[in-house]
VMD Tcl script that builds the backbone (N, CA, C; Angstrom):
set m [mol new atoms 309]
animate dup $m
set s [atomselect $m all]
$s set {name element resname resid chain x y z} {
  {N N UNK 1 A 70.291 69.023 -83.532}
  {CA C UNK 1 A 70.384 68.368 -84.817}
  {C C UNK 1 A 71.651 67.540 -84.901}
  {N N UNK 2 A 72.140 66.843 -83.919}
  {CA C UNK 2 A 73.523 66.102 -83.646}
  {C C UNK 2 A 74.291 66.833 -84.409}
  {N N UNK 3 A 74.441 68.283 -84.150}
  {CA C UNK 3 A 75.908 68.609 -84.415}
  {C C UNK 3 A 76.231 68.634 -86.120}
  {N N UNK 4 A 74.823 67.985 -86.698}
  {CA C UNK 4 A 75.217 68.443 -88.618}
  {C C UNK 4 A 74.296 69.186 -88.988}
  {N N UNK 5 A 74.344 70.012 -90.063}
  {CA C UNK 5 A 73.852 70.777 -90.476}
  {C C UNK 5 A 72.817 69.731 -91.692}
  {N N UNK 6 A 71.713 70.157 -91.461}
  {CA C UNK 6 A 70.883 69.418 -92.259}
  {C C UNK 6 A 70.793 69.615 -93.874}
  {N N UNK 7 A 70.839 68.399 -94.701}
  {CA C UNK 7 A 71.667 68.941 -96.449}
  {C C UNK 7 A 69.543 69.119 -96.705}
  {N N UNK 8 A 69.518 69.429 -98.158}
  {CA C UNK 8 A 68.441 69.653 -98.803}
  {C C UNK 8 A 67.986 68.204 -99.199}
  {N N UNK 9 A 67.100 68.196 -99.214}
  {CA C UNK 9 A 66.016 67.296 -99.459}
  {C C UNK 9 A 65.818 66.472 -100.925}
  {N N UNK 10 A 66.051 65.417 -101.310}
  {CA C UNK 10 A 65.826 65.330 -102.858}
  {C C UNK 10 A 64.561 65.394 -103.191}
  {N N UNK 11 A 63.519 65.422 -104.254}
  {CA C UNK 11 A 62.531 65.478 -104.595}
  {C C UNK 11 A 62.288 64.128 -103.831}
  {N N UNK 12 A 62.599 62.767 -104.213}
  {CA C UNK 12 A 61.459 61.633 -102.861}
  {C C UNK 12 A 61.438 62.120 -101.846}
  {N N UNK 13 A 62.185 62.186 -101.338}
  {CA C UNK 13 A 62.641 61.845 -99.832}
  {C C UNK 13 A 61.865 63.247 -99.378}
  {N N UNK 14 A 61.416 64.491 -99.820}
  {CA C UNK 14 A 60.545 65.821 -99.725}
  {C C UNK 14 A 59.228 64.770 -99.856}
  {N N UNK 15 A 58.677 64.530 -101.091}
  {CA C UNK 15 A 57.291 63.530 -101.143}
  {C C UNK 15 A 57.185 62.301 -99.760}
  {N N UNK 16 A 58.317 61.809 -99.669}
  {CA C UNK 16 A 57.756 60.842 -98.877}
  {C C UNK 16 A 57.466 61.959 -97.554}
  {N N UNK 17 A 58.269 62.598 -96.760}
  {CA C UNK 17 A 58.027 63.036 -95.574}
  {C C UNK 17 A 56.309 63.421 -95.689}
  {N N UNK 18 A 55.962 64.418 -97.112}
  {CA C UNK 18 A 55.261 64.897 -96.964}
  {C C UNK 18 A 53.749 63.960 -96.675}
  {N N UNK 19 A 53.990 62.777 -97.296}
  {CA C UNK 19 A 53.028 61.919 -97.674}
  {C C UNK 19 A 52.403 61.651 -95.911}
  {N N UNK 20 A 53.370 61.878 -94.838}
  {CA C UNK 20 A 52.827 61.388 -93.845}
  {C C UNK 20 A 52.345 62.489 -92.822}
  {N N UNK 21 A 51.983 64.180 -93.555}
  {CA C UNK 21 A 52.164 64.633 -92.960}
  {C C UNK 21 A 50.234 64.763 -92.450}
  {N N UNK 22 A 49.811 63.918 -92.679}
  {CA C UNK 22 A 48.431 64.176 -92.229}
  {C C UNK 22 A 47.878 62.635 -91.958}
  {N N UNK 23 A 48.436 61.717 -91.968}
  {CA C UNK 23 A 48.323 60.144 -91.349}
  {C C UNK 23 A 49.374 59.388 -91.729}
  {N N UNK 24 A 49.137 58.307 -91.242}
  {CA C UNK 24 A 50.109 57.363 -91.044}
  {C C UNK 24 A 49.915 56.419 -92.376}
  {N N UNK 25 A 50.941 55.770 -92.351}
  {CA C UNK 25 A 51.136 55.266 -93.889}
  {C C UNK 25 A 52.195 54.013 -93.955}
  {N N UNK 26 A 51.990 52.867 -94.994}
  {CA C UNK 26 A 52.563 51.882 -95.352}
  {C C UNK 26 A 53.208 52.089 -96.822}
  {N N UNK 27 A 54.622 51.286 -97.227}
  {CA C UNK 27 A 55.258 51.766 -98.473}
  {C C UNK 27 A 54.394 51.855 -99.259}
  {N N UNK 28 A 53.132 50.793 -99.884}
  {CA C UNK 28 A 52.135 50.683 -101.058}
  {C C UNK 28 A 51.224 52.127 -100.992}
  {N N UNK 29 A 51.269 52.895 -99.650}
  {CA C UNK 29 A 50.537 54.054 -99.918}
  {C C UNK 29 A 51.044 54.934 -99.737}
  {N N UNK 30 A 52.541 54.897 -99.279}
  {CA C UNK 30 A 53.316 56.073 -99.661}
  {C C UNK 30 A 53.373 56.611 -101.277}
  {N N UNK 31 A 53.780 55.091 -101.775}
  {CA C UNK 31 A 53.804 54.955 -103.484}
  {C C UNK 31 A 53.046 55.911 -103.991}
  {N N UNK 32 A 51.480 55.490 -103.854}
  {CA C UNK 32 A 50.200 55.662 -104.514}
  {C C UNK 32 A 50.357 57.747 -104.180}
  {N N UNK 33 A 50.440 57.313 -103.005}
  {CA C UNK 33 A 50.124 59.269 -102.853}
  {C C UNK 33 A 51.280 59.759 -103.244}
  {N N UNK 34 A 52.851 59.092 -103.341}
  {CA C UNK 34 A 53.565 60.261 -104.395}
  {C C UNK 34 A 53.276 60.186 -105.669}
  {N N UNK 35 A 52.959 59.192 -105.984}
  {CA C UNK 35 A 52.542 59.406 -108.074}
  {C C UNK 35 A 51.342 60.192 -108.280}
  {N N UNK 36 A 50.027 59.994 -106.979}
  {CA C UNK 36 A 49.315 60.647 -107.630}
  {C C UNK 36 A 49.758 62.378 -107.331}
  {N N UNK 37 A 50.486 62.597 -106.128}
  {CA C UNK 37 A 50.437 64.180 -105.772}
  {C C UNK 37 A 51.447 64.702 -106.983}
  {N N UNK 38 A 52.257 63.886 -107.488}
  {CA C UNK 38 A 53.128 64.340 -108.617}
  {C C UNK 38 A 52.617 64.148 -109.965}
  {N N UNK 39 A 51.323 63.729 -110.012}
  {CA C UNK 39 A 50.900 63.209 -111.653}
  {C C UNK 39 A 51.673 62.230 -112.335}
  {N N UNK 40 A 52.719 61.651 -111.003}
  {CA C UNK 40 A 53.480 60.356 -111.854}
  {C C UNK 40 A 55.143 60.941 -112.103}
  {N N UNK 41 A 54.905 61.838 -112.019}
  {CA C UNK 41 A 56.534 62.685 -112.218}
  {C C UNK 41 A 57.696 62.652 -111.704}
  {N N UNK 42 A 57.210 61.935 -110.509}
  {CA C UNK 42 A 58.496 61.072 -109.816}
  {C C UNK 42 A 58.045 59.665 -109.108}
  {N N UNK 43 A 58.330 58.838 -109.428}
  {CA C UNK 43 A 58.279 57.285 -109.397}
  {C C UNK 43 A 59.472 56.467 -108.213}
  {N N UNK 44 A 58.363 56.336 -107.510}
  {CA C UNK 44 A 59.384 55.425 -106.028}
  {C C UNK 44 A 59.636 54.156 -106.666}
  {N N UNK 45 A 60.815 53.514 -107.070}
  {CA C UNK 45 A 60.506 52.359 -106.851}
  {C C UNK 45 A 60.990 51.777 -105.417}
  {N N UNK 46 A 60.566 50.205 -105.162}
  {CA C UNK 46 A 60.537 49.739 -103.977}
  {C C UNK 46 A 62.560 49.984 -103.695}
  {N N UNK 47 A 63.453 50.138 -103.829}
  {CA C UNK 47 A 64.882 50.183 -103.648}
  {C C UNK 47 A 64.868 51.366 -102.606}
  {N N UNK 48 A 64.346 52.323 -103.934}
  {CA C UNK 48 A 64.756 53.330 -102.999}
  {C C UNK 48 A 63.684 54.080 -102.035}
  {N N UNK 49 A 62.183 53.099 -102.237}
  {CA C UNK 49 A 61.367 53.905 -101.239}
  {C C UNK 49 A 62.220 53.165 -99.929}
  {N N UNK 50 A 62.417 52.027 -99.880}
  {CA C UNK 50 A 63.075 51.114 -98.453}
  {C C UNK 50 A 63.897 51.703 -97.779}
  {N N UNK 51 A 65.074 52.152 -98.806}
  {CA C UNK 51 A 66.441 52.992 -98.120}
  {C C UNK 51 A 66.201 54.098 -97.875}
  {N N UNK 52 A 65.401 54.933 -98.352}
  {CA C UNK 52 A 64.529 56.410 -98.253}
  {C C UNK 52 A 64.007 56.287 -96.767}
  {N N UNK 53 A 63.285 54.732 -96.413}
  {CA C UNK 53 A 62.110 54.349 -94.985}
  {C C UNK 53 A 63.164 54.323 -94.321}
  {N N UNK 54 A 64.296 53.591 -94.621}
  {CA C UNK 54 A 65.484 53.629 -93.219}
  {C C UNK 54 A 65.871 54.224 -92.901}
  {N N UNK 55 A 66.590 54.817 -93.822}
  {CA C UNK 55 A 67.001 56.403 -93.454}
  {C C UNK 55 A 66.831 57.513 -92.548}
  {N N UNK 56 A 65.814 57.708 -92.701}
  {CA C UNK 56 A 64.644 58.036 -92.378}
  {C C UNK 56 A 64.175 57.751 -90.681}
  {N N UNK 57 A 64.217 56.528 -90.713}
  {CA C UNK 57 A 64.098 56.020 -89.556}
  {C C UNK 57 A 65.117 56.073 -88.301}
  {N N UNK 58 A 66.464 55.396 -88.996}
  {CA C UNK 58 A 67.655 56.758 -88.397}
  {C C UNK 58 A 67.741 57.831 -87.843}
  {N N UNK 59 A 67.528 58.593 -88.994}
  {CA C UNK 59 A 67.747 59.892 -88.313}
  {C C UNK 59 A 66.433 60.213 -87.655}
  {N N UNK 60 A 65.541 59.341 -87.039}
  {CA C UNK 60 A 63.923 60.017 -86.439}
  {C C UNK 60 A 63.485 61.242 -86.770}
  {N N UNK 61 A 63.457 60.498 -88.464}
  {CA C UNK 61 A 62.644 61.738 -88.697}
  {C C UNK 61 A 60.953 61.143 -89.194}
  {N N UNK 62 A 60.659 59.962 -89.031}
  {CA C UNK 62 A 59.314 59.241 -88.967}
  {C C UNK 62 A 60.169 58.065 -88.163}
  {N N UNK 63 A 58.667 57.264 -87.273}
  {CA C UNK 63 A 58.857 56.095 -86.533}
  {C C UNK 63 A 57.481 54.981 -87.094}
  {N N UNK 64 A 58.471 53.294 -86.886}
  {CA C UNK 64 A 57.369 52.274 -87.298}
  {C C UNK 64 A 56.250 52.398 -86.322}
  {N N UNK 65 A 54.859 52.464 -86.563}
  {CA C UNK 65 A 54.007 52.436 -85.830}
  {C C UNK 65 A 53.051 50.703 -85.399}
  {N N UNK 66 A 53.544 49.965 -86.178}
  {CA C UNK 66 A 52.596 49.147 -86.860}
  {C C UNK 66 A 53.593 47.803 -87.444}
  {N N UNK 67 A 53.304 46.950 -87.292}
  {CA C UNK 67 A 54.117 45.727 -88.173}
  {C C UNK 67 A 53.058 44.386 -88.563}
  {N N UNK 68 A 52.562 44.386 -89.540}
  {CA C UNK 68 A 51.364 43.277 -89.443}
  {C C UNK 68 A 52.048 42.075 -91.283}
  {N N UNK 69 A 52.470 41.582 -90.361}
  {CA C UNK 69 A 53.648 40.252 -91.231}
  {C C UNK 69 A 54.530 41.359 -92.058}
  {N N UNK 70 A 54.874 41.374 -93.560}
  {CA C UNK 70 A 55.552 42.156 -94.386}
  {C C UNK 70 A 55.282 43.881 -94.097}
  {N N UNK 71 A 53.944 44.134 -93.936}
  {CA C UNK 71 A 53.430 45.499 -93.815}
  {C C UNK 71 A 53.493 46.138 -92.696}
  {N N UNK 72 A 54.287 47.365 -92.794}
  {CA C UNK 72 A 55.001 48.030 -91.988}
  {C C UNK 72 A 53.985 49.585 -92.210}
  {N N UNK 73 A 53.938 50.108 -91.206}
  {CA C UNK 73 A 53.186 51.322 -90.816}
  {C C UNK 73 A 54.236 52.166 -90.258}
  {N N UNK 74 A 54.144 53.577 -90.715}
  {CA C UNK 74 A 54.773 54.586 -90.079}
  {C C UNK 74 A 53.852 55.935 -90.146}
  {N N UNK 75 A 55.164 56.786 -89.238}
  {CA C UNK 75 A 54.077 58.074 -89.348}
  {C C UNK 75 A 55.374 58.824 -89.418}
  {N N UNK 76 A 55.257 60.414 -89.180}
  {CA C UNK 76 A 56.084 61.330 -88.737}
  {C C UNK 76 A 56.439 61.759 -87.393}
  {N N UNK 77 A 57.089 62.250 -86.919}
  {CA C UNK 77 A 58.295 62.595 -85.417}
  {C C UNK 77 A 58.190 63.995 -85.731}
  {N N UNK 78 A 58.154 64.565 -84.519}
  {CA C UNK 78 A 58.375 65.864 -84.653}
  {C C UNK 78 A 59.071 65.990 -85.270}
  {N N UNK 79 A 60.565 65.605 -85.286}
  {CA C UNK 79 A 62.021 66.253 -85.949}
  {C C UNK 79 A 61.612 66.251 -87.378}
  {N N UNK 80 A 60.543 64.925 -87.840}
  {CA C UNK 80 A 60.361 65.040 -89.154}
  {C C UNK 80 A 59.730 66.029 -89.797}
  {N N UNK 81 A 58.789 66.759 -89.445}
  {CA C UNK 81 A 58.078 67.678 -89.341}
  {C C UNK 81 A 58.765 68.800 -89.574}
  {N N UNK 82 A 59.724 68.731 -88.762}
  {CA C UNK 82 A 60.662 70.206 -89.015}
  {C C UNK 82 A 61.442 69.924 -89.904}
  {N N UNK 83 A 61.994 68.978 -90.132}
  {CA C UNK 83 A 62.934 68.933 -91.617}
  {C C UNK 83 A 61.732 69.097 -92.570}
  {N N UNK 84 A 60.635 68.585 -92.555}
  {CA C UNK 84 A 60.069 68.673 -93.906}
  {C C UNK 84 A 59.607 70.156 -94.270}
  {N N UNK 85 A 59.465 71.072 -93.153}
  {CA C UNK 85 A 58.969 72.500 -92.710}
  {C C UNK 85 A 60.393 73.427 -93.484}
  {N N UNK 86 A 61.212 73.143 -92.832}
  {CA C UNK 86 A 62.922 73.571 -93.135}
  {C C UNK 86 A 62.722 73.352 -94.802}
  {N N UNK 87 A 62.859 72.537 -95.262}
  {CA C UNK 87 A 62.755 71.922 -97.105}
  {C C UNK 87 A 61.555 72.710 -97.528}
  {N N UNK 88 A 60.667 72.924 -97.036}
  {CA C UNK 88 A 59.818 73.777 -97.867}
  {C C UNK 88 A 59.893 75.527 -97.502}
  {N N UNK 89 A 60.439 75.818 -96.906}
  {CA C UNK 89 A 60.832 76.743 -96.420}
  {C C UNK 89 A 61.994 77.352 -97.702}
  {N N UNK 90 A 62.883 76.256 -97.768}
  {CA C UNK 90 A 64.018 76.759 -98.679}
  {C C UNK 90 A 63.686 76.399 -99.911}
  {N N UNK 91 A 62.974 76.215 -100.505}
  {CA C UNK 91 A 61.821 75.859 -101.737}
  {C C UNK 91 A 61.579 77.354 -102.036}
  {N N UNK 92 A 60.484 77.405 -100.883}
  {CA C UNK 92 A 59.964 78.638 -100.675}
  {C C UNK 92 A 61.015 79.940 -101.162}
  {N N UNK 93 A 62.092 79.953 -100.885}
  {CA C UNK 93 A 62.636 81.110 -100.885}
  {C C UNK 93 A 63.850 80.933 -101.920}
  {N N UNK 94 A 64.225 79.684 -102.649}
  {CA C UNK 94 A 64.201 79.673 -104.146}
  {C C UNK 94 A 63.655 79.889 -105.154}
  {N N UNK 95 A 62.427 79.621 -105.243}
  {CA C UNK 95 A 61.332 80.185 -106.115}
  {C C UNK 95 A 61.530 81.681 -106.093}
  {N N UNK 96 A 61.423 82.264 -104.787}
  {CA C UNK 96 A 61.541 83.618 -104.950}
  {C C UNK 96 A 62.313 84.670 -105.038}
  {N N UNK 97 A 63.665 83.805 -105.137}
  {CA C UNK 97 A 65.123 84.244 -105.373}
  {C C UNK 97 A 64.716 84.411 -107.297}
  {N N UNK 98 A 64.837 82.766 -107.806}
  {CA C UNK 98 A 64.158 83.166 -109.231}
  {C C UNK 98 A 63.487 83.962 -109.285}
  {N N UNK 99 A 62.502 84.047 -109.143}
  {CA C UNK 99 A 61.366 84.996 -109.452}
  {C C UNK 99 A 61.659 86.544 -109.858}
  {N N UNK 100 A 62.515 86.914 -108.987}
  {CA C UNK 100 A 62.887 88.100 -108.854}
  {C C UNK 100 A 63.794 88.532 -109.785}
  {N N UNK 101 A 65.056 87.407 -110.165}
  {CA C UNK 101 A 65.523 87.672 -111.511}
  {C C UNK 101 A 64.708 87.405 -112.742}
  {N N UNK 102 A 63.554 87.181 -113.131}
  {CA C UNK 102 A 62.754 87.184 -114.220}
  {C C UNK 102 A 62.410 89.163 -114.378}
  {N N UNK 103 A 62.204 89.526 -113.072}
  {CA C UNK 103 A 61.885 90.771 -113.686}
  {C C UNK 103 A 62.872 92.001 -113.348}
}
mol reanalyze $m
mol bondsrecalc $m
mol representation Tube
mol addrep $m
């Protein structure tokens, strides 16, 4: 993991990984599948879906598959996979940290 410890995930940047975790995908349908998997509750706009895609791309955690004029195709990288695995993992075991102080 070059030597850093990987930080937590913000709510996009969790949606976007996830968005690619079963095909490959362009920003206009990254968009579409985080508003609809969120009911709209978190809203990409194009700023930060771009810097979210670079990012991203950086650290290989998805690669461009695809370039057809403006429209850009990507998918997920293993490494992405495991960060997005890692983030739901510690989701996972927040919820159930709460949980446990409710009763």
């Amino acid at each position: 993991m070059d030597g850093k410890e990987r930080r937590p995930l913000t709510e996009p940047m969790f949606y976007i990984l996830m968005s690619f975790l079963k095909q490959e995908m362009c920003g206009m349908e990254i968009t579409e599948f985080v508003a609809r998997k969120t009911r709209g509750r978190v809203h990409l706009g194009p700023g930060t879906l771009y810097t979210l895609l670079g990012k991203f791309q950086e650290e290989k955690l998805i690669e461009e598959t695809q370039m057809d004029g403006r429209k850009r195709t990507y998918r997920l990288t293993c490494k992405g996979r495991e960060a997005y695995l890692e983030e739901l993992q510690r989701l996972k075991t927040c919820i159930r940290d709460g949980e446990e102080e409710l009763t």
